[in-house]
Residue, then its C-alpha position, 0 to 999 in steps of 0.5 A: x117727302x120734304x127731307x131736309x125741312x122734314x128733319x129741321x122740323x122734328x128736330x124742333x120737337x127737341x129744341x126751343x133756345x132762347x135769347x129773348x123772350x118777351x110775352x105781351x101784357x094780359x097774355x095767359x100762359x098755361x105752363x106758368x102755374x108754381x107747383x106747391x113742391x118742386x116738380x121732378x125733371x120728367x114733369x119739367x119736360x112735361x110741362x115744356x111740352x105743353x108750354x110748346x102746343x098750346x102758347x102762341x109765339x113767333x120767332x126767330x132762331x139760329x140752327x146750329x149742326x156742323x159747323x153750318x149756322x142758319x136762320x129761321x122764324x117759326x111761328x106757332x098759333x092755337x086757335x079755335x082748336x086748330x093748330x097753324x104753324x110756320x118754319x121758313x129759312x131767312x138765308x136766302x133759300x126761301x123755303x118754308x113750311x106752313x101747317x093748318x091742322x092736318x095740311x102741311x105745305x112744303x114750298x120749295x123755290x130752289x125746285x119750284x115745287x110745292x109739297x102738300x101732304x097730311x099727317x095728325x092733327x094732333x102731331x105738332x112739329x114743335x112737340x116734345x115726347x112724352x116721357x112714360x115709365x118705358x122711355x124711363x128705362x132707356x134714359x136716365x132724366x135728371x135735373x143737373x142745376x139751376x141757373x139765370x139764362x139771360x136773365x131768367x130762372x131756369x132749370x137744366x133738364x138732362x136726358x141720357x141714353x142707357x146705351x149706344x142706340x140713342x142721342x141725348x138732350x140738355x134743356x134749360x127750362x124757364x121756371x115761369x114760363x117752362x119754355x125752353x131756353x136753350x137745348x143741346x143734342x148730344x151724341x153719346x160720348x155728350x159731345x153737343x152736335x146741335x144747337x138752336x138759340x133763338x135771337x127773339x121769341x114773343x108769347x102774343x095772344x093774337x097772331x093773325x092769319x097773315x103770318x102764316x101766308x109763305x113770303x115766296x110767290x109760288x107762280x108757275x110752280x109744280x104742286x105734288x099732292x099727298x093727301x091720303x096714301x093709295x090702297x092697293x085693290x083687295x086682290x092684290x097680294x101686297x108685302x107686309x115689311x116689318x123689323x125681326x129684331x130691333x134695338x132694345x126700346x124700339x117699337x113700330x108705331x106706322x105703316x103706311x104707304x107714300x107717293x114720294x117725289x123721285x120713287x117710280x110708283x108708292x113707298x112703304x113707310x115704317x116708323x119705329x121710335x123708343x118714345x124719344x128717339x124715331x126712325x123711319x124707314x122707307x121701302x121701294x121696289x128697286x129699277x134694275x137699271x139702278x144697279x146690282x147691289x150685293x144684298x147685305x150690302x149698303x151706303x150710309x150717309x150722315x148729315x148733321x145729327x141726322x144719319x141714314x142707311x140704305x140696302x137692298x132686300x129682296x128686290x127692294x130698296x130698304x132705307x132707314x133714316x132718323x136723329x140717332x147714331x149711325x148703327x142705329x139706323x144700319x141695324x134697324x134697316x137690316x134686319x127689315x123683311x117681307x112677312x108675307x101678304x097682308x091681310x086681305x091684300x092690303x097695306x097695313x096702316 
């Protein structure tokens, strides 16, 4: 798992903030049409998020979380019906993430490592949820005013939590374009905790393929691959992990199982999102020289938006990590059991 550029890269699925936008001459944009009527604030989000899958754009932005600033450029491509995309750090780091339809490359110079996992071809990491008629009555989805953002027409989208188990956003959308031009996470008293705003972001009709080639030589670097999750033997009698109870909106949407760097033998891996808000959790067979931690017991730890809780249950360990509250994630991780072998011994996915 590549942790911290894993979380960057969702947390993008929220955020475009633009200073500068440009787009080249005869370049088509899909999201620019003009509605008849003004479109309600969930179609604005709607249209965003087609603006962000199917335009091609390179960029380069500044993340914003506690107080720490960073730079990157991202670059997305759509092409032939392949999606490629790249988020590299310029700070100094040197890390990078380079996307081509299902693979995705983590290069990590600090730890001369490089990470090759799947996921959806259809999963973009600069996607934004879907808004349906269940997310809906977890968030309240306004529009809040119109204003000129460096120059140009926009539209502030609010999206607003309905208790105290989720995060909120403000968008400021571009009315021609519907890319957006700056977006805030809130925690739930609305106070911002992160912000991204772009120093330069270009919509080309063409991007070559070198500009998904890493800047980092990867000479004498170890490669983990991660390309498809192991089945256990059908005689086996594996765990089926689950949640008995879940925050209000919550649902699981992934089982699977991961070999993860670190993790003495395969991991299962939970997801459970409201539609907007995902967590995911983590189970591992606990080493007994690890130490004995009172089972209820647990560590939390947060980081930026980010918050993440750790317990063990029976003789595992139960770790939930996502961009939501602190009690979010303890709630979530403690009430996740073992329900017995899954059907014919194998993981569910």
């Amino acid at each position: 798992m590549c942790s911290s550029e894993r979380l960057l890269a969702l947390l993008l699925s929220c955020s475009m903030a633009g200073a500068a936008l440009g787009a080249e001459p005869g370049s088509a944009d899909p999201a620019s049409a003009k509605s008849p009527a003004d479109p309600a604030p969930a179609h604005w989000l709607e249209r965003m998020n087609q603006a962000l899958t199917t335009r091609n754009y390179d960029g380069t932005f500044t993340h914003w979380q506690g107080g720490r600033v960073e730079m990157l450029r991202i670059i997305h491509r759509v092409q032939d019906g392949t999606v490629s995309e790249r988020l590299a750090s310029l700070d100094g780091s040197g890390r990078e993430l380079v996307r081509t339809g299902a693979s995705l490359s983590c290069y990590l110079p600090d730890k001369r490592t490089v990470l090759i996992e799947r996921r959806p071809p259809q999963e973009s990491l600069v996607s934004f949820p879907a808004v349906t008629n269940e997310t809906a009555s977890f968030y309240q989805i306004r529009e809040v005013g119109r204003t000129r953002y460096n120059r140009r027409d926009t539209h502030i989208i609010t999206v607003s939590p309905r208790d105290e188990y989720r995060y909120g956003y403000r968008l400021w959308i571009d009315d021609s374009t519907a890319m957006p031009l700056k977006t805030q996470l809130c925690d739930t008293q609305g106070r911002v905790i992160e912000q991204i705003v772009f120093a330069s972001l270009t919509l080309s009709s063409r991007i070559p393929d070198s500009a998904f080639k890493p800047d980092v030589s990867t000479a004498g670097f170890r490669v983990l691959r991660n390309d498809s999750p192991p089945q256990l033997p059908p005689t086996a009698a594996a765990l089926a992990w689950n949640a008995m109870r879940l925050p209000p909106g919550f649902r699981m949407t992934v089982r699977s199982e991961q070999t993860l760097p670190g993790a003495s033998g395969t991991v299962d891996h939970l997801v459970f999102t409201d539609g907007f808000a995902s967590v995911s959790v983590f189970v591992e067979t606990q080493n007994a020289a690890a130490g004995a931690q009172p089972p209820g017991q647990g560590e939390s730890v947060n980081f930026g938006s980010s918050s993440a809780f750790s317990t063990l249950v029976d003789g595992h360990k139960v770790t939930a990590v996502g961009e939501v509250p602190p009690q979010t994630v303890r709630f979530i991780a403690s009430q996740v059991k073992a329900q017995g072998p899954s059907p014919l011994g194998a993981r569910g996915r």
